[in-house]
PyMOL Python script that loads the backbone (N, CA, C, O; Angstrom):
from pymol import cmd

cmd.read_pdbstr("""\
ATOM      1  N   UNK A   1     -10.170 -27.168   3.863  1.00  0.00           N
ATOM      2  CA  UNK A   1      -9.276 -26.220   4.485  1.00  0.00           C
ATOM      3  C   UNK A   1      -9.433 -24.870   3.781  1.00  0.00           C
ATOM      4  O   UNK A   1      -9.515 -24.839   2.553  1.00  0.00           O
ATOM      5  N   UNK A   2      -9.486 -23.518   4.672  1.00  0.00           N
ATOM      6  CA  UNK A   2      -9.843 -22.530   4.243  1.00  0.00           C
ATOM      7  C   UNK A   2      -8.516 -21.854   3.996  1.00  0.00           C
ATOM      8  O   UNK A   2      -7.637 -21.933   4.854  1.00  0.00           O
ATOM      9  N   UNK A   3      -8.353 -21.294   3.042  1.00  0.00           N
ATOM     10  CA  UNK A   3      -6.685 -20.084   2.977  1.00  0.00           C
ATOM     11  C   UNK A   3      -7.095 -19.025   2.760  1.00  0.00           C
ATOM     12  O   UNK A   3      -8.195 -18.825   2.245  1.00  0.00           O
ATOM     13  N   UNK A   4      -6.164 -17.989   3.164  1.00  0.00           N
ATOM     14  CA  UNK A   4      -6.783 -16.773   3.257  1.00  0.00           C
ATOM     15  C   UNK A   4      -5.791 -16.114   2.904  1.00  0.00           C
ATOM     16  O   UNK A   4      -4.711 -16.419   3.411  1.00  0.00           O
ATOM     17  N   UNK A   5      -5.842 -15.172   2.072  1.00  0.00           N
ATOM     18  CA  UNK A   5      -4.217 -14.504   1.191  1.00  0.00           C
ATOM     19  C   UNK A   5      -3.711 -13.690   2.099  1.00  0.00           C
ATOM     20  O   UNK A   5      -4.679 -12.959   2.309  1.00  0.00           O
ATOM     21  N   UNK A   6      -2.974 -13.363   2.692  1.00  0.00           N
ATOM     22  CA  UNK A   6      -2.525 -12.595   3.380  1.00  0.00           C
ATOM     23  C   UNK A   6      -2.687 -11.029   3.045  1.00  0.00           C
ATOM     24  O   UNK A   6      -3.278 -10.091   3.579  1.00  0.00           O
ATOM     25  N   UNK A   7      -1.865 -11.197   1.885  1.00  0.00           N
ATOM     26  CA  UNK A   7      -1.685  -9.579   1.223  1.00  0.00           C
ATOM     27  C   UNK A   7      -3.672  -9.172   1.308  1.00  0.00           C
ATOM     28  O   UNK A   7      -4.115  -8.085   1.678  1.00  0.00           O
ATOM     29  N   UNK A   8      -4.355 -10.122   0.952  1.00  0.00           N
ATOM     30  CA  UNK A   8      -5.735  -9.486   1.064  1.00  0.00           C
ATOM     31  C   UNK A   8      -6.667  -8.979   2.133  1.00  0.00           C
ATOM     32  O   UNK A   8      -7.457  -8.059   2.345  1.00  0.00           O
ATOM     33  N   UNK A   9      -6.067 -10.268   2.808  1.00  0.00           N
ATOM     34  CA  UNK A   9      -6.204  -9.640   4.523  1.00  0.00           C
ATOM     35  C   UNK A   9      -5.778  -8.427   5.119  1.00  0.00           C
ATOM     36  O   UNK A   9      -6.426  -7.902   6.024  1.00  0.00           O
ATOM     37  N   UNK A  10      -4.268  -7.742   4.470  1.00  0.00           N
ATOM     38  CA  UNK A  10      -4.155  -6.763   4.903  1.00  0.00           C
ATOM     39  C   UNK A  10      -4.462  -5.915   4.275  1.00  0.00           C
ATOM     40  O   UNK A  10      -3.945  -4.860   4.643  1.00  0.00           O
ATOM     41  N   UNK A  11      -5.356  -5.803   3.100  1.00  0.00           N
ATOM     42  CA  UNK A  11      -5.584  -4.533   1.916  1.00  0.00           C
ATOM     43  C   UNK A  11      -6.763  -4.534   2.808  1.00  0.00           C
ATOM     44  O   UNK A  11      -6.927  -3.349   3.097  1.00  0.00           O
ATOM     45  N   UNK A  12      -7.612  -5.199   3.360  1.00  0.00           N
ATOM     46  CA  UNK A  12      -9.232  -4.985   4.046  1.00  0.00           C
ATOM     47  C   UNK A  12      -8.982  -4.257   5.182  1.00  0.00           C
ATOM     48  O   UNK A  12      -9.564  -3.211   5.470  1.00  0.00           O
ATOM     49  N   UNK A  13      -7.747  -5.025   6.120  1.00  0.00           N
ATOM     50  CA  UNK A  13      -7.376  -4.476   7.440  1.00  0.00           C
ATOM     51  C   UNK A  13      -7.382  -2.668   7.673  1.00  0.00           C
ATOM     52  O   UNK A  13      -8.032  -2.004   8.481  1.00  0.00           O
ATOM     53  N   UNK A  14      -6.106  -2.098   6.325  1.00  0.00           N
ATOM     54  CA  UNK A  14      -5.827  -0.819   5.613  1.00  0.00           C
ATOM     55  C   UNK A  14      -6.916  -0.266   5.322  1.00  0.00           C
ATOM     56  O   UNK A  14      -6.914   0.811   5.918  1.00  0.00           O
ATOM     57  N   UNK A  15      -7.940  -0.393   4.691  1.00  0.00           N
ATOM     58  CA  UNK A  15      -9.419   0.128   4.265  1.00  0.00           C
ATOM     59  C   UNK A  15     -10.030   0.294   5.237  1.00  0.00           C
ATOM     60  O   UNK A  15     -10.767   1.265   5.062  1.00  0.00           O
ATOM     61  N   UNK A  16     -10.167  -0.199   6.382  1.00  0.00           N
ATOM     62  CA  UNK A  16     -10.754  -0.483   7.341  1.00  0.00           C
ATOM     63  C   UNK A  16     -10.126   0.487   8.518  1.00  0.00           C
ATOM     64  O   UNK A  16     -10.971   1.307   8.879  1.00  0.00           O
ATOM     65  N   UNK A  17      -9.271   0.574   8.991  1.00  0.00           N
ATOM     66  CA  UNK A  17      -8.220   1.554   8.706  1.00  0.00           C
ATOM     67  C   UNK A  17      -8.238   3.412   8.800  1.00  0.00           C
ATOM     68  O   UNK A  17      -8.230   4.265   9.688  1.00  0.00           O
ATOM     69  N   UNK A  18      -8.265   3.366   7.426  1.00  0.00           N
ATOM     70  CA  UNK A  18      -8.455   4.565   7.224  1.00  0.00           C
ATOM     71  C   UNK A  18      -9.584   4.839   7.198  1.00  0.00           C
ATOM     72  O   UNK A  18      -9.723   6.062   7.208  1.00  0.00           O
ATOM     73  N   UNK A  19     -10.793   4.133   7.159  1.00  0.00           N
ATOM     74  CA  UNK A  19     -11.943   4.667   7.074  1.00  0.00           C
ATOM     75  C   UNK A  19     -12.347   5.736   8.394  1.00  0.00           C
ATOM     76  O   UNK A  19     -13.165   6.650   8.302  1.00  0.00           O
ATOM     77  N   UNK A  20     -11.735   5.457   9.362  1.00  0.00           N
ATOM     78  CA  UNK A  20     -11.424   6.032  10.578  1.00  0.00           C
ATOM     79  C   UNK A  20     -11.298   7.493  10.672  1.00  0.00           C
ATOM     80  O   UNK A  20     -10.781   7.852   9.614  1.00  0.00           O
ATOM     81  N   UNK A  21     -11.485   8.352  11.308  1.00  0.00           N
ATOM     82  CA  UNK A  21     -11.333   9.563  11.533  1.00  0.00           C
ATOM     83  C   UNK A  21      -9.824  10.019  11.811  1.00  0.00           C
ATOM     84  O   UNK A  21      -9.055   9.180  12.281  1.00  0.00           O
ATOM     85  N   UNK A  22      -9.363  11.326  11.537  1.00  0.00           N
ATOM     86  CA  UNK A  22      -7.792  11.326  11.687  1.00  0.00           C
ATOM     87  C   UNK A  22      -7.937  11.807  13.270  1.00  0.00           C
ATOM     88  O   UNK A  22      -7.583  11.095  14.211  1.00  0.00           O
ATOM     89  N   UNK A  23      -8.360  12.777  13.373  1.00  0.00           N
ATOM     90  CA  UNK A  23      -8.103  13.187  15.289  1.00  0.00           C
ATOM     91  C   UNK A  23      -8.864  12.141  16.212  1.00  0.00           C
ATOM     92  O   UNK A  23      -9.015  12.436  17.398  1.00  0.00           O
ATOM     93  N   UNK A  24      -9.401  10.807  15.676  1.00  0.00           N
ATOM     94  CA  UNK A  24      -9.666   9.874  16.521  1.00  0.00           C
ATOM     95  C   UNK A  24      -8.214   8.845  16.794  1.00  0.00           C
ATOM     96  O   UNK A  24      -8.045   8.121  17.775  1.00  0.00           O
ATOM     97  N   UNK A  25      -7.276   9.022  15.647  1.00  0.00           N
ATOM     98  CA  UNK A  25      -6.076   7.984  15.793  1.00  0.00           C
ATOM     99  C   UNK A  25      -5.448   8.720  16.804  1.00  0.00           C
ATOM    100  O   UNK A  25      -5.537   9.941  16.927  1.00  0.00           O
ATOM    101  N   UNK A  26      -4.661   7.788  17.697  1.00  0.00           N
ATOM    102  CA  UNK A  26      -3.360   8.212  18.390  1.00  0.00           C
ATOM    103  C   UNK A  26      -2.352   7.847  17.547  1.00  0.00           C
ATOM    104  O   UNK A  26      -2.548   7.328  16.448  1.00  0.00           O
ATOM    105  N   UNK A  27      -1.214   8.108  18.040  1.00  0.00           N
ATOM    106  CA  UNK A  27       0.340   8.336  17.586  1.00  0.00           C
ATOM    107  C   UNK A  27       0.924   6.795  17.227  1.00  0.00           C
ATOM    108  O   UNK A  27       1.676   6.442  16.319  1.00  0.00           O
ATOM    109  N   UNK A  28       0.367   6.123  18.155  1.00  0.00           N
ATOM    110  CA  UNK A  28       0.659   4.930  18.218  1.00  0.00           C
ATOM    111  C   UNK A  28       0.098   3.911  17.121  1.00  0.00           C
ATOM    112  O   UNK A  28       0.731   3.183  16.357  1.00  0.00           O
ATOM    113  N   UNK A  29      -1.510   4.104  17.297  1.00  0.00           N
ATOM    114  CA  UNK A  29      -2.069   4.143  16.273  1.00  0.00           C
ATOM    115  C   UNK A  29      -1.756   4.116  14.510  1.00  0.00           C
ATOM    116  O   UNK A  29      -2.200   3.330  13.672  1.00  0.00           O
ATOM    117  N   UNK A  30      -0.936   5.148  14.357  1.00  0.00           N
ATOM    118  CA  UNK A  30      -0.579   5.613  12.932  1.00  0.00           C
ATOM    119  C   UNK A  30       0.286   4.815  12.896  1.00  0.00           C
ATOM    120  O   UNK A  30       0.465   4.081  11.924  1.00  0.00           O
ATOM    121  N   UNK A  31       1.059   4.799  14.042  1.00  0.00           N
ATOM    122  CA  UNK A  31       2.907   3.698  13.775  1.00  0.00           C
ATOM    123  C   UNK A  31       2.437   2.280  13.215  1.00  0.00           C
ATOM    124  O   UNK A  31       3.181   1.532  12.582  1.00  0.00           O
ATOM    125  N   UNK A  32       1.031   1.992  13.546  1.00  0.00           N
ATOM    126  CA  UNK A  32       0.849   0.540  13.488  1.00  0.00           C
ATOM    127  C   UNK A  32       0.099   0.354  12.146  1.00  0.00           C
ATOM    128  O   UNK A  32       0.203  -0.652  11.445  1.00  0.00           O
ATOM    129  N   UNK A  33      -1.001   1.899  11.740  1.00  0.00           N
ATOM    130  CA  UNK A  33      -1.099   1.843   9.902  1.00  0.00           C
ATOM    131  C   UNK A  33      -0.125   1.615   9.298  1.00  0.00           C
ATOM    132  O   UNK A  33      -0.052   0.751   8.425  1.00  0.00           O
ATOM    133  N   UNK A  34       1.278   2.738   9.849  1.00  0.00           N
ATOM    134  CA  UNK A  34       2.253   2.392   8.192  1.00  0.00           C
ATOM    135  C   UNK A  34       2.790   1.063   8.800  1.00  0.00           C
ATOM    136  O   UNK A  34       3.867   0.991   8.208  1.00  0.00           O
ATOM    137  N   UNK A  35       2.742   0.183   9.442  1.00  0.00           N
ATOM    138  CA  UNK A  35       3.276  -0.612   9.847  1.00  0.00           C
ATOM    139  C   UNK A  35       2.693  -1.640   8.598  1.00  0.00           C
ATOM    140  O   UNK A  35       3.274  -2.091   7.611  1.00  0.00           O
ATOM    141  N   UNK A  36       1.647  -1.765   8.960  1.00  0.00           N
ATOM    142  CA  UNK A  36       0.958  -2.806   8.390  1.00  0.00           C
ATOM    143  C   UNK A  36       0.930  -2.603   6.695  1.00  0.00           C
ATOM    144  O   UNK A  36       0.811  -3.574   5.948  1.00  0.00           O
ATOM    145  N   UNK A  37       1.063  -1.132   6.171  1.00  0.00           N
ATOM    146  CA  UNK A  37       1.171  -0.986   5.062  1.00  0.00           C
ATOM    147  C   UNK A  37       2.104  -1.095   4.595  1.00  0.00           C
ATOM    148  O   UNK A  37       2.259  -0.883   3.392  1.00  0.00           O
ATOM    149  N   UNK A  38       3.330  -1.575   5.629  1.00  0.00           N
ATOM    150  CA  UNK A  38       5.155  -1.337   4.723  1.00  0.00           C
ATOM    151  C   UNK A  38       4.717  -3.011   4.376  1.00  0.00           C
ATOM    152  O   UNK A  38       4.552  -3.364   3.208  1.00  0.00           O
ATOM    153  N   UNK A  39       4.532  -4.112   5.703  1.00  0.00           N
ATOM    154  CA  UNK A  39       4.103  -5.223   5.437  1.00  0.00           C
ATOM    155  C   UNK A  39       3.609  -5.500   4.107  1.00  0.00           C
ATOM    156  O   UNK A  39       4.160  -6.191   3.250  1.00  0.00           O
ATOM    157  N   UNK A  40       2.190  -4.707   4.007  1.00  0.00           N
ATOM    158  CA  UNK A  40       1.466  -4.786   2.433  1.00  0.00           C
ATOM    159  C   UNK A  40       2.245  -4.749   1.702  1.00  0.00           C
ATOM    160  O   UNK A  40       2.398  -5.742   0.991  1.00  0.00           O
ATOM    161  N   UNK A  41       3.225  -3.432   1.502  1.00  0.00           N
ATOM    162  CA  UNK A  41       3.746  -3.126  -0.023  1.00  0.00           C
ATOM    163  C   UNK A  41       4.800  -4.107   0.010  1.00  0.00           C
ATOM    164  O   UNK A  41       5.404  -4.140  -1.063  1.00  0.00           O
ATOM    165  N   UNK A  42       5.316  -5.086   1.053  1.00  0.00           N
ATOM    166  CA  UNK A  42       6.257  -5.961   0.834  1.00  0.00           C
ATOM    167  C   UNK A  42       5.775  -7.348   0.555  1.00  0.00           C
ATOM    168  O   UNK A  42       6.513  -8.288   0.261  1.00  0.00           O
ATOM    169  N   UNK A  43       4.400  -7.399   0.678  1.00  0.00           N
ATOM    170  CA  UNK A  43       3.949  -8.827  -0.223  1.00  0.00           C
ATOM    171  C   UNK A  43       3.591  -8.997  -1.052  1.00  0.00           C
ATOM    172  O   UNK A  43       3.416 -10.096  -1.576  1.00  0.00           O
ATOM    173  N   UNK A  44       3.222  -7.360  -1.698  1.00  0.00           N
ATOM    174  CA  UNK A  44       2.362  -7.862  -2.988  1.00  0.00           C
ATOM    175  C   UNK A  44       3.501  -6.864  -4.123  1.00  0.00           C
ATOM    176  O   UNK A  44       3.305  -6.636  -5.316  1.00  0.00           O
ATOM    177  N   UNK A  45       4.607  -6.443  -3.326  1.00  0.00           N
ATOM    178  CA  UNK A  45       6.020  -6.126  -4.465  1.00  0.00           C
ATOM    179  C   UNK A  45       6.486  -7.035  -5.647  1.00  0.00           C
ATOM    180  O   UNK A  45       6.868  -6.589  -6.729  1.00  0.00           O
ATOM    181  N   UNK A  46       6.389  -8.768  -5.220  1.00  0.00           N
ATOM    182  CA  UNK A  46       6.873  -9.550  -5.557  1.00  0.00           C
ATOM    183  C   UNK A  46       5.649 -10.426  -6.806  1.00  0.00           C
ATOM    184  O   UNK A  46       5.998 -11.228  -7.672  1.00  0.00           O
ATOM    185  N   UNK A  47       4.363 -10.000  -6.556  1.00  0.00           N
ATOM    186  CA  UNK A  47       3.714 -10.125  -7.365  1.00  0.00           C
ATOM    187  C   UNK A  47       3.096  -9.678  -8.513  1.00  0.00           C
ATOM    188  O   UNK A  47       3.065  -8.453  -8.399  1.00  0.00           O
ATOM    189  N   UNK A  48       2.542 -10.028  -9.652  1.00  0.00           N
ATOM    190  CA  UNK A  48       2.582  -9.587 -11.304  1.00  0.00           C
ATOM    191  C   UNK A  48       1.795  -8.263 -10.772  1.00  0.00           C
ATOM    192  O   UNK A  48       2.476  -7.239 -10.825  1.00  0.00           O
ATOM    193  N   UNK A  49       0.390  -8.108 -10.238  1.00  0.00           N
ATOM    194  CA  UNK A  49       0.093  -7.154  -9.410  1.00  0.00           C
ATOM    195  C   UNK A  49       1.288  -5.877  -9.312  1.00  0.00           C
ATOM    196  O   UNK A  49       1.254  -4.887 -10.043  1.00  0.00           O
ATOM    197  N   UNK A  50       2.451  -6.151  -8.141  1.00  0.00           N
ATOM    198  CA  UNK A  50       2.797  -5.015  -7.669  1.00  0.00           C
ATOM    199  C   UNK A  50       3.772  -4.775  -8.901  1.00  0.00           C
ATOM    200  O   UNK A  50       3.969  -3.625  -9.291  1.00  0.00           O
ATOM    201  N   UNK A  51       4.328  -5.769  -9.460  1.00  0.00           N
ATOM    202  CA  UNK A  51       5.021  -5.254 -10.761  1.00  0.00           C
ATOM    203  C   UNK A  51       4.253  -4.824 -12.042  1.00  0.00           C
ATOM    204  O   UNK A  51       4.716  -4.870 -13.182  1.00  0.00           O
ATOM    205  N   UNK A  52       3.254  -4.482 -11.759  1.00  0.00           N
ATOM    206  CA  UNK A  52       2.478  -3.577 -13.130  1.00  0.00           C
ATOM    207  C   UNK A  52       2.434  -2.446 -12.426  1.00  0.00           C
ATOM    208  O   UNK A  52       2.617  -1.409 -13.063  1.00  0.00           O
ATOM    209  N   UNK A  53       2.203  -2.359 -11.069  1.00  0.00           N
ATOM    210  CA  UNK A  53       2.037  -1.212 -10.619  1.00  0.00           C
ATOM    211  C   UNK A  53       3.430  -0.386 -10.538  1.00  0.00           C
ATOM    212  O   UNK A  53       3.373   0.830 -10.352  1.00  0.00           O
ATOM    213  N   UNK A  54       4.794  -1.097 -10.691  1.00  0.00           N
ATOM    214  CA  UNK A  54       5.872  -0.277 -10.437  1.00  0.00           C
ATOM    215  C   UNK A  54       6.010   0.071 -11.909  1.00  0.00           C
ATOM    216  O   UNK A  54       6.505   1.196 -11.975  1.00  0.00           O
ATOM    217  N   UNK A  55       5.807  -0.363 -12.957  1.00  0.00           N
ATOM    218  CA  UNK A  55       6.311  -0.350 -14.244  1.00  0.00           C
ATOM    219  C   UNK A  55       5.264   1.206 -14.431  1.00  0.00           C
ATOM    220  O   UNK A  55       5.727   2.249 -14.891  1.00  0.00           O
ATOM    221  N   UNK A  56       3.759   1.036 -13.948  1.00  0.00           N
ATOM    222  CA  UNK A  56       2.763   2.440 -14.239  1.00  0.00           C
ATOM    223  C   UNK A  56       3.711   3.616 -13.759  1.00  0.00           C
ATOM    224  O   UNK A  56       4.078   4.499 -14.534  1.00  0.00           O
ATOM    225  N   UNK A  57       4.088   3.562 -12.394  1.00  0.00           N
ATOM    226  CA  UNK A  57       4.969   4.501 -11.495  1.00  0.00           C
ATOM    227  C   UNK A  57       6.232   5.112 -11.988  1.00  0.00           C
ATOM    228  O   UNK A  57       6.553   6.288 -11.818  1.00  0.00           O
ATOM    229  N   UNK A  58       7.037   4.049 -12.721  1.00  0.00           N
ATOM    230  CA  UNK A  58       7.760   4.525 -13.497  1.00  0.00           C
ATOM    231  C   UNK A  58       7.944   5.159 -14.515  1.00  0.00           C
ATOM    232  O   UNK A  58       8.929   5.879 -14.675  1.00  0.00           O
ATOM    233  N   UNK A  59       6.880   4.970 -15.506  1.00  0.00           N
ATOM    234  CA  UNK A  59       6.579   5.334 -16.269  1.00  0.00           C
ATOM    235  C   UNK A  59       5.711   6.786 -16.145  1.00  0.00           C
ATOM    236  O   UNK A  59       5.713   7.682 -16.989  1.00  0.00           O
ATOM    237  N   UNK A  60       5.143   6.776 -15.165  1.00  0.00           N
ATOM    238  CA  UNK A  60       4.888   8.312 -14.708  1.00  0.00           C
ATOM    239  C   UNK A  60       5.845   9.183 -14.373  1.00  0.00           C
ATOM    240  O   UNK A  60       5.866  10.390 -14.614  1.00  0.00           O
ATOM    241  N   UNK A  61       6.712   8.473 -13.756  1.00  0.00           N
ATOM    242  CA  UNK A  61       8.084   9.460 -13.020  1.00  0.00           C
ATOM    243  C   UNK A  61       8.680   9.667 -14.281  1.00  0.00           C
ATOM    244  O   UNK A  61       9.329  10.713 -14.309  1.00  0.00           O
ATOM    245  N   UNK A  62       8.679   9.119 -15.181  1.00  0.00           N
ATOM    246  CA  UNK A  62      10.048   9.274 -16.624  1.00  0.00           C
ATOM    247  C   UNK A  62       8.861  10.258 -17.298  1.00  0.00           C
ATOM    248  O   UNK A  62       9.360  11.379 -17.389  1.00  0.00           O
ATOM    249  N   UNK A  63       7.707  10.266 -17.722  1.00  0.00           N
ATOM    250  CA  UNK A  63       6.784  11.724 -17.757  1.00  0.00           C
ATOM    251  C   UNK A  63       7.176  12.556 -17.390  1.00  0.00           C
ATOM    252  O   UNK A  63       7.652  13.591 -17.858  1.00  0.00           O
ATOM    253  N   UNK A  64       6.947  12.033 -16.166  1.00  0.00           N
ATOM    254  CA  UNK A  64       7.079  14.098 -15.607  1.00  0.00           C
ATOM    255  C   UNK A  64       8.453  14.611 -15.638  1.00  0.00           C
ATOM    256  O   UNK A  64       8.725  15.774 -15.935  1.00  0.00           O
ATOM    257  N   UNK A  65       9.605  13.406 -15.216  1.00  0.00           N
ATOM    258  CA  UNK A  65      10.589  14.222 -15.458  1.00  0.00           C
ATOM    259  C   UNK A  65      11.323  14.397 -16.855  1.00  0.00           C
ATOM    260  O   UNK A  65      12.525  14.660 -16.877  1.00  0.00           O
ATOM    261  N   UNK A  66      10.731  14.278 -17.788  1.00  0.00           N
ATOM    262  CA  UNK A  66      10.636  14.517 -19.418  1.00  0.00           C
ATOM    263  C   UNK A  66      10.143  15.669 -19.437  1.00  0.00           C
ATOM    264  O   UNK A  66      10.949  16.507 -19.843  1.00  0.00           O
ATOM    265  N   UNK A  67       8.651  16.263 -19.030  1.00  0.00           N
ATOM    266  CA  UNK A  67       8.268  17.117 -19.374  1.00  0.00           C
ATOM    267  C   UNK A  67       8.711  18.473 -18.429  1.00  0.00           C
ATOM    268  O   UNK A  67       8.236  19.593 -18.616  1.00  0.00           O
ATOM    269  N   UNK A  68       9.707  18.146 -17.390  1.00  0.00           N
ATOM    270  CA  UNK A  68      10.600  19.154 -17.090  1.00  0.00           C
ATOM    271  C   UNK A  68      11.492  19.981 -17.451  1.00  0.00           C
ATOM    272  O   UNK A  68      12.015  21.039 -17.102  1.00  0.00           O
ATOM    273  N   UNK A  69      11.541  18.749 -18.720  1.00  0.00           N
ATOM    274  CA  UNK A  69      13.121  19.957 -19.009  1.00  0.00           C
ATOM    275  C   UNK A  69      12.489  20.405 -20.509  1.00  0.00           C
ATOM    276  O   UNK A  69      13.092  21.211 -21.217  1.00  0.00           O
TER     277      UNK A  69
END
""", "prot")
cmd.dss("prot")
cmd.show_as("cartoon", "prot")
cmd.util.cbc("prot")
cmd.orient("prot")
């Protein structure tokens, strides 16, 4: 039996995607990129993956807004 990760399926789908020209997308089109990308960022949120990536993000945002004031 073959499995197929989902979240990976849709990181190829996204690449695939954008590789695309922008004045070739329609309107509709775009609704259905971020569509598929809110999907993404909601499967791989929950994994060690998306939680290194929020901890980097944060840690950038507490940077910059450090070096604001």
């Amino acid at each position: 039996m073959l499995t197929i990760n989902v979240a990976v399926l849709l990181a190829i789908i996204i690449i695939l995607r954008l590789r695309r020209r922008t004045h070739a997308r329609s309107r509709d089109d775009e609704k259905l990129t971020v569509l598929i990308v809110l999907v993404f960022g909601i499967l791989v949120a929950p994994t060690a993956f998306g939680q290194g990536v929020l901890d980097i993000v944060a840690q950038l945002a507490a940077g910059i807004s450090d070096s604001s004031r």
